[in-house]
C-alpha positions, 0 to 999 in steps of 0.5 A: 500500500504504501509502495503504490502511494509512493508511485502516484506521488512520483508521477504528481511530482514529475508532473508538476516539476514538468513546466507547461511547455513541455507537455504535449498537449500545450505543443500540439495546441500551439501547432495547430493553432499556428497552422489555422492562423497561416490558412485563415492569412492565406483565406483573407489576406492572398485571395482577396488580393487576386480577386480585386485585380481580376475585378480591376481588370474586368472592369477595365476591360468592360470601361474600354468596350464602353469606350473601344479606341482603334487605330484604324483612320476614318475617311474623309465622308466615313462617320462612327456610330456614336457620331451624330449632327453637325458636329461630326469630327474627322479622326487623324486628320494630320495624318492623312496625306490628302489633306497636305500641301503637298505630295509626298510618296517613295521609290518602291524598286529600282531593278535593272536587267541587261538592258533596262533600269526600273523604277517604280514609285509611289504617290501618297496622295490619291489625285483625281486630276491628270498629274505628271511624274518626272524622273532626273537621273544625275551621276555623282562622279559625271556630268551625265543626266537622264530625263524622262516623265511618265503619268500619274495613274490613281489607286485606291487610296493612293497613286502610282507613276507609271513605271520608268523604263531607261535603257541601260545603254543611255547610262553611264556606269556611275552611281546616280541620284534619283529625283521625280518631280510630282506635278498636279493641278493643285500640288506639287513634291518631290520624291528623292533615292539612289541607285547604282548602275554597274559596267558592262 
């Protein structure tokens, strides 16, 4: 009887010389509420997050339906939906070249075979009127000068001179500046390149 005494008063006493930190029970408490308190920062702070930038850009991208930009210019007598009345305004207008005192365009190719030089160029304007393009081939190591003019033909949108055909036998093997004078009933320009023209 008293052996059995003895022992229960040992493990009292073990148990109460243990410190509370050390017992099971107060560990597996403290990991498990750690574990809920990472969920419950996972659940309320992380997601909330991600859900406003998927708001915020379900909302940007509902604001731009509302207000759909493009790059695409308008033409002149082309109107949008939303335009009404007389206060209808054109979009770009300074970019489109009609509208410039000027015309204005590029050489597309210079070819040459063994017995002709074509070029061809580009007019950004689209001209209704009979317009002329005239070509000036100038050697920069002689004095050696072409001419010839050829007409304007319109496109869709824009025109083309018809294409210059030199005969490479009127050219002196050289490199020469290119430079076609556009000429219109209303405008004038100027559309200037390059090319080389081996020996024989």
């Amino acid at each position: 009887m008293t052996k059995t005494k003895n022992k229960s008063t040992n493990l009292n006493s073990k148990q109460k010389n243990t410190p509370w930190y050390q017992r099971a029970w107060v560990i597996t408490i403290f990991v498990v509420l750690g574990i809920a308190c990472i969920v419950a920062l996972i659940i309320f702070v992380v997601k909330p997050g991600q859900t406003n930038t998927q708001e915020d850009k379900t909302s940007s991208s509902i604001g731009n339906d509302k207000n759909p930009t493009t790059d695409t210019p308008i033409k002149n007598n082309q109107t949008t939906d939303d335009e009404e009345g007389p206060e209808k305004t054109i979009q770009y207008e300074a970019e489109n070249p009609n509208r410039l005192n000027e015309l204005s365009g590029f050489i597309t190719s210079a070819l040459q075979d063994d017995a002709n030089l074509y070029i061809n160029a580009m007019i950004a304007q689209y001209l209704e009127a009979d317009a002329t393009c005239s070509l000036t081939l100038k050697g920069t190591n002689t004095d050696f000068t072409y001419t010839s003019t050829v007409r304007a033909l319109p496109d869709v949108t824009t025109s083309n001179c018809e294409e210059f055909i030199v005969p490479i036998t009127n050219l002196v093997p050289d490199y020469y500046q290119i430079t076609i004078d556009l000429s219109s009933a209303e405008k004038q320009g100027i559309i200037t390149g390059g090319v080389q023209v081996p020996e024989r």
